[in-house]
DSSP file (Angstrom, degrees, kcal/mol; ACC not computed):
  #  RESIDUE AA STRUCTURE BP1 BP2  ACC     N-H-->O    O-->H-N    N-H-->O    O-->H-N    TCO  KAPPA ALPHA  PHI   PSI    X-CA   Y-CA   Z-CA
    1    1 A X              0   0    0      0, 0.0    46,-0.0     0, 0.0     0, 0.0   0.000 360.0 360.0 360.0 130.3   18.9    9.4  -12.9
    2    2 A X        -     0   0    0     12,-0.1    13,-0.3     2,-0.0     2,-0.2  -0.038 360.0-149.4 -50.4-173.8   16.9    6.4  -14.4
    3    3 A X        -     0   0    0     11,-0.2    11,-0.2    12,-0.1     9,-0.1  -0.847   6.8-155.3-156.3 153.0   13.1    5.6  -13.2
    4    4 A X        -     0   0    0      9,-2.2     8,-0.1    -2,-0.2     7,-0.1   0.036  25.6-115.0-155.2  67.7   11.1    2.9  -12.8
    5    5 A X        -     0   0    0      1,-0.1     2,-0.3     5,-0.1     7,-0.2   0.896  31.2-155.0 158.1 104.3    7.8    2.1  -12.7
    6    6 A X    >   -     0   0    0      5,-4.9     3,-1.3     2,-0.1     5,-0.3  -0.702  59.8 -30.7-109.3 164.5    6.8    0.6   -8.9
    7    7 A X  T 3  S-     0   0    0     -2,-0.3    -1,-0.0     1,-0.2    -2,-0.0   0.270 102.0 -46.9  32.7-136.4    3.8   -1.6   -9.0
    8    8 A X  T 3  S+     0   0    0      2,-0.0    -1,-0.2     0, 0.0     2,-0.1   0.512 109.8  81.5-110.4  26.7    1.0   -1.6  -11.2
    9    9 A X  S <  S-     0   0    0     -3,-1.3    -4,-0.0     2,-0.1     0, 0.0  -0.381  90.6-100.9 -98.5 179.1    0.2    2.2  -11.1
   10   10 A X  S    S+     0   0    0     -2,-0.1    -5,-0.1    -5,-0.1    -3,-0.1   0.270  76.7 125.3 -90.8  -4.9    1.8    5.1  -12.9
   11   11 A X        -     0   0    0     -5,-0.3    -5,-4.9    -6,-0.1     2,-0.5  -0.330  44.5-162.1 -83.3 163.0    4.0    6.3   -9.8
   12   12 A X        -     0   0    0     -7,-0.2     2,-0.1    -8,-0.1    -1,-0.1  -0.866  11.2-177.6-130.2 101.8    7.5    6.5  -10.9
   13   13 A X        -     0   0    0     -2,-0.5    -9,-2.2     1,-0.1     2,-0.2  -0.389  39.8 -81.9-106.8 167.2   10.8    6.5   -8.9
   14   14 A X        -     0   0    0    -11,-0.2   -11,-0.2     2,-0.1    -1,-0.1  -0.433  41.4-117.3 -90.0 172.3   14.2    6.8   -9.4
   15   15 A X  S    S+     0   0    0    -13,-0.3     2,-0.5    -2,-0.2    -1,-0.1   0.960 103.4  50.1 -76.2 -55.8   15.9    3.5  -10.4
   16   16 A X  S    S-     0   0    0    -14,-0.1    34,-0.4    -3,-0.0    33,-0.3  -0.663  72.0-171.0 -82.2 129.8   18.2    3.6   -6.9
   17   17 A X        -     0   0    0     -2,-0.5     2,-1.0    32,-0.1    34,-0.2  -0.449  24.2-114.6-109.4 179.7   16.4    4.2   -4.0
   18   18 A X  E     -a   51   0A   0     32,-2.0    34,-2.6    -2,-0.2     2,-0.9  -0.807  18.6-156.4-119.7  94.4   18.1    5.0   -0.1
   19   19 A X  E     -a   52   0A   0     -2,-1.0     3,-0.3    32,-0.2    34,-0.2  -0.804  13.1-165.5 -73.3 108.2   17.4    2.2    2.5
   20   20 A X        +     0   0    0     32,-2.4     4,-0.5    -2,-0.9     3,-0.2  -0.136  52.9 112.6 -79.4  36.0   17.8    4.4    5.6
   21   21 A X    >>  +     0   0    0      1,-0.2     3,-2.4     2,-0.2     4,-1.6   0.990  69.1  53.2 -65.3 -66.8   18.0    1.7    8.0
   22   22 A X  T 34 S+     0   0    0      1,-0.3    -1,-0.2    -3,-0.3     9,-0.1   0.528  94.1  82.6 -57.5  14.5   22.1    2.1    9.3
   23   23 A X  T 34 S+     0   0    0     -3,-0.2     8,-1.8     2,-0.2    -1,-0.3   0.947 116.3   0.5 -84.5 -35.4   21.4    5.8   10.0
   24   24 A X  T <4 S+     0   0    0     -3,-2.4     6,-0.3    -4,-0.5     2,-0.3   0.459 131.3  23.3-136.5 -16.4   20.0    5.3   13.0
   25   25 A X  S  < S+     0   0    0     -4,-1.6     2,-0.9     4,-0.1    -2,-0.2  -0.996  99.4  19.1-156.3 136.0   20.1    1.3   13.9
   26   26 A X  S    S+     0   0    0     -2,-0.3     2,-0.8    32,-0.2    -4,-0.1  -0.390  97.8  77.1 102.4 -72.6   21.7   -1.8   13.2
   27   27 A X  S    S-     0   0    0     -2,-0.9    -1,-0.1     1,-0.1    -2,-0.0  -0.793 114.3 -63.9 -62.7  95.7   24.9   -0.8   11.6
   28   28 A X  S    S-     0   0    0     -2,-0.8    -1,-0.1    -4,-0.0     3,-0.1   0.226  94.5 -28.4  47.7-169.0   26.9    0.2   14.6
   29   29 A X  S    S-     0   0    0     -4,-0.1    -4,-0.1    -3,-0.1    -2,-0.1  -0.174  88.4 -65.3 -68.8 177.7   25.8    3.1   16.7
   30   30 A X        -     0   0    0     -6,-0.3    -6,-0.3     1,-0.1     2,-0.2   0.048  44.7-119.2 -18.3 138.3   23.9    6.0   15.3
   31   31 A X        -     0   0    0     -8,-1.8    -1,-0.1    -9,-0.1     2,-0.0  -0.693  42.1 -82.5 -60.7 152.3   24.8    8.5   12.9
   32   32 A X     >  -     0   0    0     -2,-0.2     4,-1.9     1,-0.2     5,-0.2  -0.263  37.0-131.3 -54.8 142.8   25.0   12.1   13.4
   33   33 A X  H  > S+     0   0    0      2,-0.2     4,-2.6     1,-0.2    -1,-0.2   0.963 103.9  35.4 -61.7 -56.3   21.5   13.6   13.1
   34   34 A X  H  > S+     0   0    0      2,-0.2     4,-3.0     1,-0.2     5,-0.2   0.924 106.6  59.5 -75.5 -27.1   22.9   16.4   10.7
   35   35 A X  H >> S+     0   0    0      1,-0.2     4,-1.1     2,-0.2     3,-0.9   0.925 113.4  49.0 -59.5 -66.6   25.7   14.7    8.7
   36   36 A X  H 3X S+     0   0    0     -4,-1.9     4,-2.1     1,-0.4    -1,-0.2   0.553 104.7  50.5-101.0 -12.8   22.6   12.5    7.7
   37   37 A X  H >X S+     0   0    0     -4,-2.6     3,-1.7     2,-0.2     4,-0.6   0.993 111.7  50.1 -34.4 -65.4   20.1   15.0    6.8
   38   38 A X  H XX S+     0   0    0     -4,-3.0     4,-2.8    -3,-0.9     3,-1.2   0.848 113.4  51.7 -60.5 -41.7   23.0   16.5    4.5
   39   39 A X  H 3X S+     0   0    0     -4,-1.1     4,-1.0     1,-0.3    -1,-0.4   0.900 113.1  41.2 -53.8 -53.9   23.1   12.7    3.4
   40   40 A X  H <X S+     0   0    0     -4,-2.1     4,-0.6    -3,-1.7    -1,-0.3   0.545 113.0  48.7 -91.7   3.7   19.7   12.7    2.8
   41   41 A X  H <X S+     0   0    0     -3,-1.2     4,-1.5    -4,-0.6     5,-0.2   0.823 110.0  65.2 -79.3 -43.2   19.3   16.5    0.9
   42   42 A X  H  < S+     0   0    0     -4,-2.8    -2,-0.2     1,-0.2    -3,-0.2   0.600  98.2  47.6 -58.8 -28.8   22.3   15.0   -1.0
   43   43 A X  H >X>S+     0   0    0     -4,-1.0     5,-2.3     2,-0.1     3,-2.0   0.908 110.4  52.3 -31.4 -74.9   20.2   12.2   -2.5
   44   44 A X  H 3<5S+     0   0    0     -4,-0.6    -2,-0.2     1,-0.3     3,-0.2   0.727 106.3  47.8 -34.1 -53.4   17.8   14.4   -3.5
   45   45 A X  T 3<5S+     0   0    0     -4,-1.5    -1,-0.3     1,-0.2    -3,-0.1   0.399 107.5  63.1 -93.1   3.6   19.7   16.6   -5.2
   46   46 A X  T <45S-     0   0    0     -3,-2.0    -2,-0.2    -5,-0.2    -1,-0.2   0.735 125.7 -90.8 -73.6 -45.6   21.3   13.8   -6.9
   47   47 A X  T  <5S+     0   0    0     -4,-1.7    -3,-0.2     1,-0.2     2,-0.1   0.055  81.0 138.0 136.1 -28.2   18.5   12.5   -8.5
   48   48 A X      < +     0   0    0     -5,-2.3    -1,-0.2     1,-0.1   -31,-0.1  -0.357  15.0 167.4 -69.8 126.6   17.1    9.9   -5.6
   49   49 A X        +     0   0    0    -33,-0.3    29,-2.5     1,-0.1     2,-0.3   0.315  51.7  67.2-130.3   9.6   13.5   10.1   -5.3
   50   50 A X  E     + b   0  78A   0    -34,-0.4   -32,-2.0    27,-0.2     2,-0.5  -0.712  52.5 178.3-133.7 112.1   12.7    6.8   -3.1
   51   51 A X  E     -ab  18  79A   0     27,-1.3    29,-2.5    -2,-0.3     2,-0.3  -0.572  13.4-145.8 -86.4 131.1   13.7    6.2    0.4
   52   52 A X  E     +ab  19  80A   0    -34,-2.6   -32,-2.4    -2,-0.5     2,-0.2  -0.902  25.9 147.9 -98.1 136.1   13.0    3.2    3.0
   53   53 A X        -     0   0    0     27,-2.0     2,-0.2    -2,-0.3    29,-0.2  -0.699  22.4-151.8-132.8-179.1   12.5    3.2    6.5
   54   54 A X        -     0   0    0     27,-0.3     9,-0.4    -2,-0.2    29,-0.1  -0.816  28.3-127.5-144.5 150.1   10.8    1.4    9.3
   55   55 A X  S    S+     0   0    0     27,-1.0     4,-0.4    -2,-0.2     5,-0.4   0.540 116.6  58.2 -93.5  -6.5    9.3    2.0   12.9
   56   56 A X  S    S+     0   0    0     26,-0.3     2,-0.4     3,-0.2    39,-0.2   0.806  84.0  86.3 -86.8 -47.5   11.4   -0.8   13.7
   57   57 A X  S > >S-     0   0    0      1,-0.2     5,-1.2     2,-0.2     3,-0.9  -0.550 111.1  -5.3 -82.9 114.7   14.5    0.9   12.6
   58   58 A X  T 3 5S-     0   0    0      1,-0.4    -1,-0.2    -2,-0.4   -32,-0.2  -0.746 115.0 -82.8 154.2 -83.4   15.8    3.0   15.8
   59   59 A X  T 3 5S-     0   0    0     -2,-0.5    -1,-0.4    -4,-0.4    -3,-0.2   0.128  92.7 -37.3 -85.8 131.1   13.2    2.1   17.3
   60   60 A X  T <>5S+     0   0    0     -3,-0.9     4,-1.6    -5,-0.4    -2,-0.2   0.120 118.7  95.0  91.8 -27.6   11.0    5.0   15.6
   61   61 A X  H  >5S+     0   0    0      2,-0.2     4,-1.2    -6,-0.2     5,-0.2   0.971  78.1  61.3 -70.1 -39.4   13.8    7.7   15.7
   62   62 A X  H  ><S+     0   0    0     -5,-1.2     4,-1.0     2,-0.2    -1,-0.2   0.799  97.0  58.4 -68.8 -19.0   14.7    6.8   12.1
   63   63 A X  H >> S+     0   0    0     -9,-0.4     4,-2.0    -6,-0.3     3,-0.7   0.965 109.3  52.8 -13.9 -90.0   10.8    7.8   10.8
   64   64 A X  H 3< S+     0   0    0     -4,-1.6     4,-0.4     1,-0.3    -2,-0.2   0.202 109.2  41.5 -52.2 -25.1   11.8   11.1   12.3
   65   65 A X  H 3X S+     0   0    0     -4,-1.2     4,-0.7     2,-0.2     3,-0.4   0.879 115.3  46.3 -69.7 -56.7   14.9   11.6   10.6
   66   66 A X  H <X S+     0   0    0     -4,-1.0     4,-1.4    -3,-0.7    -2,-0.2   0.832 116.2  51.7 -88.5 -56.3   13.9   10.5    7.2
   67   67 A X  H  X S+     0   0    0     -4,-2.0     4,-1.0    48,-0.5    -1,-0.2   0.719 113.8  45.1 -44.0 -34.5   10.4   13.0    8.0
   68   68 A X  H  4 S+     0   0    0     -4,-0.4     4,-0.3    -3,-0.4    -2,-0.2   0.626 112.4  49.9 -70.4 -30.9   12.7   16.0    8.9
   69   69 A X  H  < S+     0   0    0     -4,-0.7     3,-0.2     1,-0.1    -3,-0.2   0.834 120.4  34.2-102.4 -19.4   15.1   15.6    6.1
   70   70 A X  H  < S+     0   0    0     -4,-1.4     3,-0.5    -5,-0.1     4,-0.2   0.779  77.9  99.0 -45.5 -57.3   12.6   15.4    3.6
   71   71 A X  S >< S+     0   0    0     -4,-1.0     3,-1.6     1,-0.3     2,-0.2   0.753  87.9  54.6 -19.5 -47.7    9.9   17.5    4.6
   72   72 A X  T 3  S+     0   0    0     -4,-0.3    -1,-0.3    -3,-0.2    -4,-0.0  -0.131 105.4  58.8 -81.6  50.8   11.4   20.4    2.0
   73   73 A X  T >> S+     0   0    0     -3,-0.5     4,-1.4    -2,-0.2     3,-1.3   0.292  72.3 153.0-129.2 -16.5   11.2   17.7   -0.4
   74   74 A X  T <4 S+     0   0    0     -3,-1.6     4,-0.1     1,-0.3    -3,-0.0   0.073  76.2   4.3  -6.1 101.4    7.3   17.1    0.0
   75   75 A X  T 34 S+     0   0    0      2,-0.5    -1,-0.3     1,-0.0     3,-0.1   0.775 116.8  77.7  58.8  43.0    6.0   15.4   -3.9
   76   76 A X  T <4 S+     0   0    0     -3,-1.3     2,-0.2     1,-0.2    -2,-0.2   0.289 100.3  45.0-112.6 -39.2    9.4   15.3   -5.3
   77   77 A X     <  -     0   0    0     -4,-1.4    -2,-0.5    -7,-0.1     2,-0.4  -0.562  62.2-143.0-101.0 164.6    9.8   12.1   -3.1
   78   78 A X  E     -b   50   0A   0    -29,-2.5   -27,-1.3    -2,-0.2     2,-0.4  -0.949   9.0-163.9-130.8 144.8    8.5    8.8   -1.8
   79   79 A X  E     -b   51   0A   0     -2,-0.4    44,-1.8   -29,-0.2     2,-0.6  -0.792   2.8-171.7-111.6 141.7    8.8    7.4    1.3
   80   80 A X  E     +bc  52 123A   0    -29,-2.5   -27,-2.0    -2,-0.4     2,-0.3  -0.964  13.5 168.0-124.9 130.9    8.2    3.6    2.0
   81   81 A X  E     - c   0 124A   0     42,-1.9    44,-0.5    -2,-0.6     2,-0.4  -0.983  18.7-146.7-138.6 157.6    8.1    2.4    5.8
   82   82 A X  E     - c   0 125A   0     -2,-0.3   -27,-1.0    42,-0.2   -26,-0.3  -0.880   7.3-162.2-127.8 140.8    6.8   -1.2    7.3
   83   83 A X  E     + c   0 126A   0     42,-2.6    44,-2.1    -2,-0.4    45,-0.2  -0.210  46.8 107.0-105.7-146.1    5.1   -2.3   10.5
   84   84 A X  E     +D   99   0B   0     15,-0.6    15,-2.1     1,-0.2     2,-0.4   0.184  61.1  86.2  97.6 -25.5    4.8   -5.4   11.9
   85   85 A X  E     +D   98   0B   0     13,-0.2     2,-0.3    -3,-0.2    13,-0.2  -0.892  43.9 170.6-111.3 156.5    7.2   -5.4   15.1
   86   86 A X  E     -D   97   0B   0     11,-1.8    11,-1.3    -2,-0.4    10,-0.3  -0.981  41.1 -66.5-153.5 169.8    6.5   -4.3   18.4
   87   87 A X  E     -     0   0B   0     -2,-0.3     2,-0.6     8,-0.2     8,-0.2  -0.304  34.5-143.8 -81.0 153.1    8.1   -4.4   21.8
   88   88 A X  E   > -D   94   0B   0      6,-3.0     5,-4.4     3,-0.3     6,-1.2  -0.853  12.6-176.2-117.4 107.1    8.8   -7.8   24.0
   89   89 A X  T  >5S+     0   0    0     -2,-0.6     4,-0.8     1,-0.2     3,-0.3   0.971  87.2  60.6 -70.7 -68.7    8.4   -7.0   27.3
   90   90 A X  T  45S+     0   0    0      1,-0.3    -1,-0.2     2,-0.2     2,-0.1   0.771 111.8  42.8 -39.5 -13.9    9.6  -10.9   27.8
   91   91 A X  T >45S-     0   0    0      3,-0.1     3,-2.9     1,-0.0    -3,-0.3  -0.327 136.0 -77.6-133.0  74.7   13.0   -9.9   26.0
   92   92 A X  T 345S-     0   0    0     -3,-0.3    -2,-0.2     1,-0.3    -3,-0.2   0.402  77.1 -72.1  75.1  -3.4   13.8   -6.6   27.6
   93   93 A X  T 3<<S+     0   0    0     -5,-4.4    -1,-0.3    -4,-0.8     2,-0.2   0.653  85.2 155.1  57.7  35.1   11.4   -4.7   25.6
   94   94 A X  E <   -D   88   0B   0     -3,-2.9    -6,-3.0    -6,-1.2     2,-1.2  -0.726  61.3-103.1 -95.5 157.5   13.5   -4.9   22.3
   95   95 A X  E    S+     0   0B   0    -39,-0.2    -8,-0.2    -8,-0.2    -1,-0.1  -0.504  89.9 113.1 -83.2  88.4   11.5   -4.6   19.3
   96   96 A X  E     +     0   0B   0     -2,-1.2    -1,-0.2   -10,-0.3    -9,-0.1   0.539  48.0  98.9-117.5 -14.7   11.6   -8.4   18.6
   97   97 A X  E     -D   86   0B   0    -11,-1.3   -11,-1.8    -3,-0.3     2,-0.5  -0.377  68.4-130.0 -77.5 154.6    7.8   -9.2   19.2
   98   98 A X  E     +D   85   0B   0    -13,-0.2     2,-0.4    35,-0.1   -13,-0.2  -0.852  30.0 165.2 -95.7 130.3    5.3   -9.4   16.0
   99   99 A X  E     +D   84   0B   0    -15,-2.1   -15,-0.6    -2,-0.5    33,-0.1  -0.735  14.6 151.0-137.7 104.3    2.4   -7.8   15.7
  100  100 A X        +     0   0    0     -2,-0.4    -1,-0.1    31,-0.2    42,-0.1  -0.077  28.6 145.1-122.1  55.0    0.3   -7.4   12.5
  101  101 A X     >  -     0   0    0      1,-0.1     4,-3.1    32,-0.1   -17,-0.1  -0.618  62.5-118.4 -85.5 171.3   -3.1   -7.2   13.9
  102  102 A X  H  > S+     0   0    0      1,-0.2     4,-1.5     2,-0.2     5,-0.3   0.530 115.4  52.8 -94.3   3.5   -5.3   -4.9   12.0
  103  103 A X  H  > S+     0   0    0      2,-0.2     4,-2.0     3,-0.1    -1,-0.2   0.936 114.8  40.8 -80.0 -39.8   -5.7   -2.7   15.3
  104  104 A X  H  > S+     0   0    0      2,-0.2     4,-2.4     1,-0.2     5,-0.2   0.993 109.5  63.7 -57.0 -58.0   -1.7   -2.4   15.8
  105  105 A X  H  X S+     0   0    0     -4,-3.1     4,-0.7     1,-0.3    -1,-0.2   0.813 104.4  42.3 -26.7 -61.9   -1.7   -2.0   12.0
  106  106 A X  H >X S+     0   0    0     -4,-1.5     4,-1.2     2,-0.2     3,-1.1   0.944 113.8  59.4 -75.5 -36.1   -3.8    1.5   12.3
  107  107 A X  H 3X S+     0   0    0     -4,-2.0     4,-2.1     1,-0.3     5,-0.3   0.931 107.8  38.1 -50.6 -68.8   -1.6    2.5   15.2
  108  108 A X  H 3X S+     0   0    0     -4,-2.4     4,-1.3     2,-0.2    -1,-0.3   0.587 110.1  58.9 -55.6  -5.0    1.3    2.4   13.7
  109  109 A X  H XX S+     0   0    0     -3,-1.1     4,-2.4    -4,-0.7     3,-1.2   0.969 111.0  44.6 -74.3 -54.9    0.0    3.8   10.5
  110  110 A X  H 3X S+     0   0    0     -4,-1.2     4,-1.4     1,-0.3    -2,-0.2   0.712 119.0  48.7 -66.9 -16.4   -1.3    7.3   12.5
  111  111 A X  H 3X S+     0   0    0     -4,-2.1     4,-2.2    -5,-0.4    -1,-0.3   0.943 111.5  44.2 -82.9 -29.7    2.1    7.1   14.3
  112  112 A X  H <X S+     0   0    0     -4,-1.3     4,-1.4    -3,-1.2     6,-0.3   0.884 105.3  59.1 -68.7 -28.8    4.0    6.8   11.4
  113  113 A X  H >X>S+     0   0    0     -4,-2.4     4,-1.8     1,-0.2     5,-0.8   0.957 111.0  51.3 -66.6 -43.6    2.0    9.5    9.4
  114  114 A X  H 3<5S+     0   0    0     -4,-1.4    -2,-0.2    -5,-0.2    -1,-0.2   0.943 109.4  41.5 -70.5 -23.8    3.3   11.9   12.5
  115  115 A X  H 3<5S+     0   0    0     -4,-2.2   -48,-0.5     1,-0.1   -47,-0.2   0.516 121.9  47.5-101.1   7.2    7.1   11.2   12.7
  116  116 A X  H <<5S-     0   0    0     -4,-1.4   -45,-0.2    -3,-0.5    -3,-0.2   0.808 102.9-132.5 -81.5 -54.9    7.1   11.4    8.6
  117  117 A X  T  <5 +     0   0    0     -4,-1.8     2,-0.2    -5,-0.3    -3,-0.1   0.717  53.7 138.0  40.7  57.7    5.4   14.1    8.4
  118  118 A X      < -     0   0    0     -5,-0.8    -1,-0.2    -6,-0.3     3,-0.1  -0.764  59.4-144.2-132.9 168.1    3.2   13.2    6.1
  119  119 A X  S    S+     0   0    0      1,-0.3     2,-0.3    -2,-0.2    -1,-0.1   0.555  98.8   6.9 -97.4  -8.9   -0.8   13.3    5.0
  120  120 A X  S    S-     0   0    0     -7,-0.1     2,-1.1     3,-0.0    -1,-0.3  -0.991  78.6-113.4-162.4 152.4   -0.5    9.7    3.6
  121  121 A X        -     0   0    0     -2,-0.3     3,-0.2     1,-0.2   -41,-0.1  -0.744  21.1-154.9 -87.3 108.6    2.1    7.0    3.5
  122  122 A X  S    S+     0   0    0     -2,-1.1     2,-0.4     1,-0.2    -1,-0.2   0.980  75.2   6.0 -50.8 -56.8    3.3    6.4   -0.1
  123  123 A X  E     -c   80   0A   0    -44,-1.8   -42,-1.9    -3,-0.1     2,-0.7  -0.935  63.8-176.3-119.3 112.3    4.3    3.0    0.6
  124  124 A X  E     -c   81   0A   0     -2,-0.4     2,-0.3    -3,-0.2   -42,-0.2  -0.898   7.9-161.1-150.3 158.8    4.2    0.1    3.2
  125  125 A X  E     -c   82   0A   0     -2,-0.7   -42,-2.6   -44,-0.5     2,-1.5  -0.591  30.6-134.0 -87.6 127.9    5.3   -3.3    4.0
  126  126 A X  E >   -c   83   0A   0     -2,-0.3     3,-0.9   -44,-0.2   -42,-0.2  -0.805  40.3-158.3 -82.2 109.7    4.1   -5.7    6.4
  127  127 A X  T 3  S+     0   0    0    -44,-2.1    -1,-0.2    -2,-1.5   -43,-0.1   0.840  76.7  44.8 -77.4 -25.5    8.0   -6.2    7.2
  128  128 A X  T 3  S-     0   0    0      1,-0.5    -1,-0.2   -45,-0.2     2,-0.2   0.669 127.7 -66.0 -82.7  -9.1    8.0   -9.9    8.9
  129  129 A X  S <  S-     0   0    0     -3,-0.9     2,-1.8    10,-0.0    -1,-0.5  -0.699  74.6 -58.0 142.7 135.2    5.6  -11.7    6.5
  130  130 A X  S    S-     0   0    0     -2,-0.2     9,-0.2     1,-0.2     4,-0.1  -0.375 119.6 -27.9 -37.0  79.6    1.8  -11.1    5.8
  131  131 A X  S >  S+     0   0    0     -2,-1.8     3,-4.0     1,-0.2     6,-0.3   0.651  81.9 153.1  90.0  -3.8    0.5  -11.6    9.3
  132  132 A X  T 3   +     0   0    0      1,-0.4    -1,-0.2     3,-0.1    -2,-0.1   0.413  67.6  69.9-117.0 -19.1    3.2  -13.8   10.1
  133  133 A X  T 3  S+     0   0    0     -4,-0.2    -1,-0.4     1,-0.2     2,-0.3   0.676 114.5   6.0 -73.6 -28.4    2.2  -12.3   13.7
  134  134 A X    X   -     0   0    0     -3,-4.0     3,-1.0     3,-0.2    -1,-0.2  -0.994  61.1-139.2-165.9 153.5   -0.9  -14.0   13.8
  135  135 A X  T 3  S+     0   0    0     -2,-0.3    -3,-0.1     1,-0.3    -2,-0.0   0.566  90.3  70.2-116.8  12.2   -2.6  -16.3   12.0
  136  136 A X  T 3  S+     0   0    0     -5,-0.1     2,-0.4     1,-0.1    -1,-0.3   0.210  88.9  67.2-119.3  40.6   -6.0  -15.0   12.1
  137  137 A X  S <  S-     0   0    0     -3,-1.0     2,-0.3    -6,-0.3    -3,-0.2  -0.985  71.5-157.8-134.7 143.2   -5.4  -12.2   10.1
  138  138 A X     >  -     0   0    0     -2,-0.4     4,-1.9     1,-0.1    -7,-0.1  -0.841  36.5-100.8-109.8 147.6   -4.5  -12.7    6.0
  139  139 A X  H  > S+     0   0    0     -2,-0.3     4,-2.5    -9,-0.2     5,-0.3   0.918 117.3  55.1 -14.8 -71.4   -2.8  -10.5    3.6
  140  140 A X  H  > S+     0   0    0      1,-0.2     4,-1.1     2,-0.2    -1,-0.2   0.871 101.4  50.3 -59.6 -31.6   -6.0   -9.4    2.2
  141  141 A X  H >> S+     0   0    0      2,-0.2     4,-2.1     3,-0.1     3,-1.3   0.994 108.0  59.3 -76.8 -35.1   -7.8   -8.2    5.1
  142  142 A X  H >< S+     0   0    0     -4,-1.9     3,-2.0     1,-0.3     4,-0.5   0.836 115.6  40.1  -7.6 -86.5   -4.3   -6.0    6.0
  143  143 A X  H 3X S+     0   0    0     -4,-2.5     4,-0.7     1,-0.2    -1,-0.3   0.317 107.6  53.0 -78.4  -4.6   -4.8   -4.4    2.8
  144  144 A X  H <X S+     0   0    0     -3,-1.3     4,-0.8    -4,-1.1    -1,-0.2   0.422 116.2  46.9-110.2   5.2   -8.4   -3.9    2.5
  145  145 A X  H << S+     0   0    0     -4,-2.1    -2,-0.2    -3,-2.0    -3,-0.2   0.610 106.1  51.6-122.3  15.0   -8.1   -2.2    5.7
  146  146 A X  H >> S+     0   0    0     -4,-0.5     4,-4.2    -5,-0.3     3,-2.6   0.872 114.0  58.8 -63.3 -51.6   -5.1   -0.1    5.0
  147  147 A X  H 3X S+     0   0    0     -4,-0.7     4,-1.1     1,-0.4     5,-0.3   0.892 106.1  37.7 -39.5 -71.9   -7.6    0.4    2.3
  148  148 A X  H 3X S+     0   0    0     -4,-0.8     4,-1.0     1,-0.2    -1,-0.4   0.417 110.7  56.7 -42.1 -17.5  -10.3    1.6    4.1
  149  149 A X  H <> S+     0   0    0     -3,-2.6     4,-0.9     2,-0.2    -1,-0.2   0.617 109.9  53.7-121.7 -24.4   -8.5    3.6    6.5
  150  150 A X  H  < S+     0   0    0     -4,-4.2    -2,-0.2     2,-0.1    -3,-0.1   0.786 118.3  31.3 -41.1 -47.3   -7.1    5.3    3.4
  151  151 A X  H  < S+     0   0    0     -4,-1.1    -3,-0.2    -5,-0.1    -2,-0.2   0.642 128.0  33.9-108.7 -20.4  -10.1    6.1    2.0
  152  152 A X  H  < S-     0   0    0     -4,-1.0     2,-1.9    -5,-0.3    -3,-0.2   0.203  95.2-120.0-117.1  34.3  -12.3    6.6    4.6
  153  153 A X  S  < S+     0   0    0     -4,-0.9     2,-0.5     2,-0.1    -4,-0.1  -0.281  99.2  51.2  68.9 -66.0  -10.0    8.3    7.5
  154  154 A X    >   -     0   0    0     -2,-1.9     3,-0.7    -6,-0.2    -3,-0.1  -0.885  61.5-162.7-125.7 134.9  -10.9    5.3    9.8
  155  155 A X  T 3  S+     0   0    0     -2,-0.5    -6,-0.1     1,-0.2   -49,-0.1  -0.092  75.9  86.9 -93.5  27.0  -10.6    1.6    9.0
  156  156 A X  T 3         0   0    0     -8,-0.2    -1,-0.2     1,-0.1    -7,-0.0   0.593 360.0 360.0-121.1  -2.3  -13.1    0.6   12.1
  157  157 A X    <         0   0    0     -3,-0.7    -1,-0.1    -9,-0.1    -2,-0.1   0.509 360.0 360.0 -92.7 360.0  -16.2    1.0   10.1
């Protein structure tokens, strides 16, 4: 499998990665839970070493998939998931609403670090837009308190 270089660091993935979105949402109903493990050992053993997800995607059950079939994969892979949506009680409570304040932001990171199963999140996306939720947050503060929450456990200091 090729590789290729993501951003301006050294980490290095393979050149096709697995958007895991229709496993669990979006494309028709679910998939079976195990057929898409096996789908996703079957990557792996292919040569695919970056996967995509969402909290969006499910909602939240496709995290959990993508964290369970992985787990024995722990530094062989990378996993990228995005926040940014949350639910609208005004439309049924489908996840339609936006939210990228930087307090939802750290929620959803520590939930997403539990249904990955992970100690850090390789990758993530503000999925709607920078902020797009609100206009009195910018790109940069997002990311210099991803930063912080990175480097110092909690982003609130």
């Amino acid at each position: 499998m090729q590789t290729r270089k993501l951003g301006m660091g050294n980490l290095e993935v393979s050149a096709i990665g697995l958007g895991c979105m229709g496993m669990s949402w979006s494309y028709g109903p679910p998939k079976d839970k195990q057929e898409m493990v096996a789908l996703l050992h079957a990557a792996v053993e292919r040569g695919v070493t970056f996967f995509d997800t969402a909290e969006v995607y499910g909602p939240l059950v496709n995290e959990e998939l993508v964290g369970e079939a992985l787990a024995p994969f722990r530094g062989e892979v990378f996993i990228a998931t995005k926040f940014g949506w949350a639910p609208n009680p005004g439309d049924g409570g489908k996840w339609s609403a936006l939210n990228s304040r930087p307090e939802h932001i750290k929620q959803v990171a520590e939930q997403s670090l539990k249904r990955l199963k992970v100690d850090a999140i390789d990758r993530t996306d503000n999925s709607p837009g920078p902020c797009s939720a609100t206009r009195r947050c910018t790109s940069e503060r997002v990311f210099a308190f991803l930063a912080r929450a990175g480097r110092d456990g909690d982003a609130d200091s």
